[in-house]
C-alpha positions as CSV (number, residue, x, y, z in Angstrom):
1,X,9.4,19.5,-7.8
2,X,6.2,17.1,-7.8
3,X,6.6,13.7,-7.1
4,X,4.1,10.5,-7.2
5,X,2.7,9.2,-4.0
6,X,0.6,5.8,-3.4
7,X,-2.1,5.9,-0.8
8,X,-3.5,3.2,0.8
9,X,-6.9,4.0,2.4
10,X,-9.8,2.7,4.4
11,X,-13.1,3.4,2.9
12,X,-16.2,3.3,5.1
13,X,-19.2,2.0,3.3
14,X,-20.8,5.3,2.7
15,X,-18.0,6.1,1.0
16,X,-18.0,9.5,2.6
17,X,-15.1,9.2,5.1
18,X,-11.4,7.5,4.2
19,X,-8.9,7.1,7.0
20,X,-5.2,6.8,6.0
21,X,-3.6,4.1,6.5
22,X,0.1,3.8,4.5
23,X,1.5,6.0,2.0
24,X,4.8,5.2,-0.2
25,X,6.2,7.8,-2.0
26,X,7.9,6.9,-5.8
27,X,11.6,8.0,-5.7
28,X,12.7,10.6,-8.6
29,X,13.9,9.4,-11.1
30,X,16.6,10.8,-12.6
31,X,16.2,10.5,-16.6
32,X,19.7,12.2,-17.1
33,X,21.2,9.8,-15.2
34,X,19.8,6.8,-16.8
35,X,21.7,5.1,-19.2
36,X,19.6,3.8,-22.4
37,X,21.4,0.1,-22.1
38,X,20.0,-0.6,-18.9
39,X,17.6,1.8,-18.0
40,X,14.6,-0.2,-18.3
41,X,16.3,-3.1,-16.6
42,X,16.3,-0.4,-13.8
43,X,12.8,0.4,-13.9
44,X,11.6,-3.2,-13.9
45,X,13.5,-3.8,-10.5
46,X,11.9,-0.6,-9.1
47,X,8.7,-1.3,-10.4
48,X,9.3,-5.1,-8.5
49,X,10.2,-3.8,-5.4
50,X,8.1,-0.7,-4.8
51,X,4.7,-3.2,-5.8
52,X,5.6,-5.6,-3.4
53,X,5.9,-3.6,-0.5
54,X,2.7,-1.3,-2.2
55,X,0.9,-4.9,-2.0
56,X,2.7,-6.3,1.1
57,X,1.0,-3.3,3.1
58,X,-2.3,-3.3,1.4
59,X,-2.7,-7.3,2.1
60,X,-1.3,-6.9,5.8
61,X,-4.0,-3.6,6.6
62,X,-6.7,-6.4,4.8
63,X,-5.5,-9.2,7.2
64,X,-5.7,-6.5,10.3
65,X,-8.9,-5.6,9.2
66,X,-10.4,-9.6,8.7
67,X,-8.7,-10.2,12.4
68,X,-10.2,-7.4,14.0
69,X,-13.5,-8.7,13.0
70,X,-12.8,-12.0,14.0
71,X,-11.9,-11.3,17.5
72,X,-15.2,-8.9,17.6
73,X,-17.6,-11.9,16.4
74,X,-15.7,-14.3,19.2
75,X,-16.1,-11.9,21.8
76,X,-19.6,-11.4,20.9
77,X,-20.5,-15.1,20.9
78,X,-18.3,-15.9,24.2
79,X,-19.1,-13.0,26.1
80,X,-20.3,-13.4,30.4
């Protein structure tokens, strides 16, 4: 059975390669199971917790990515 992934990617600026960085796949969800009085009560909290740790990741691989250059432009202007 199919199932719905988020990926999380790095995209140079020719667009032409992407590297991988995180991937979070969305749990089934069992419609059989659900039951119509709370269902989309369910969904909500899902929704809450898979987008934060969706967001949490994609922010945190942003900050990596703003440090690394950082640390590359102080090396560059303190350098021997």
């Amino acid at each position: 059975m199919s199932h719905l992934r988020v990926i999380i990617c790095r995209v140079e600026e020719d667009e032409a390669q992407m590297t991988e960085l995180a991937s979070f796949d969305l749990a089934e969800v069992e419609v059989a199971k659900l039951k119509p009085e709370t269902a989309l009560d369910g969904l909500e909290m899902t929704t809450q917790v898979v987008g934060q740790a969706v967001l949490g990741e994609l922010l945190k691989q942003q900050w990596i990515g703003i440090d690394q250059q950082l640390v590359k432009t102080y090396q560059q202007e303190f350098s021997p």
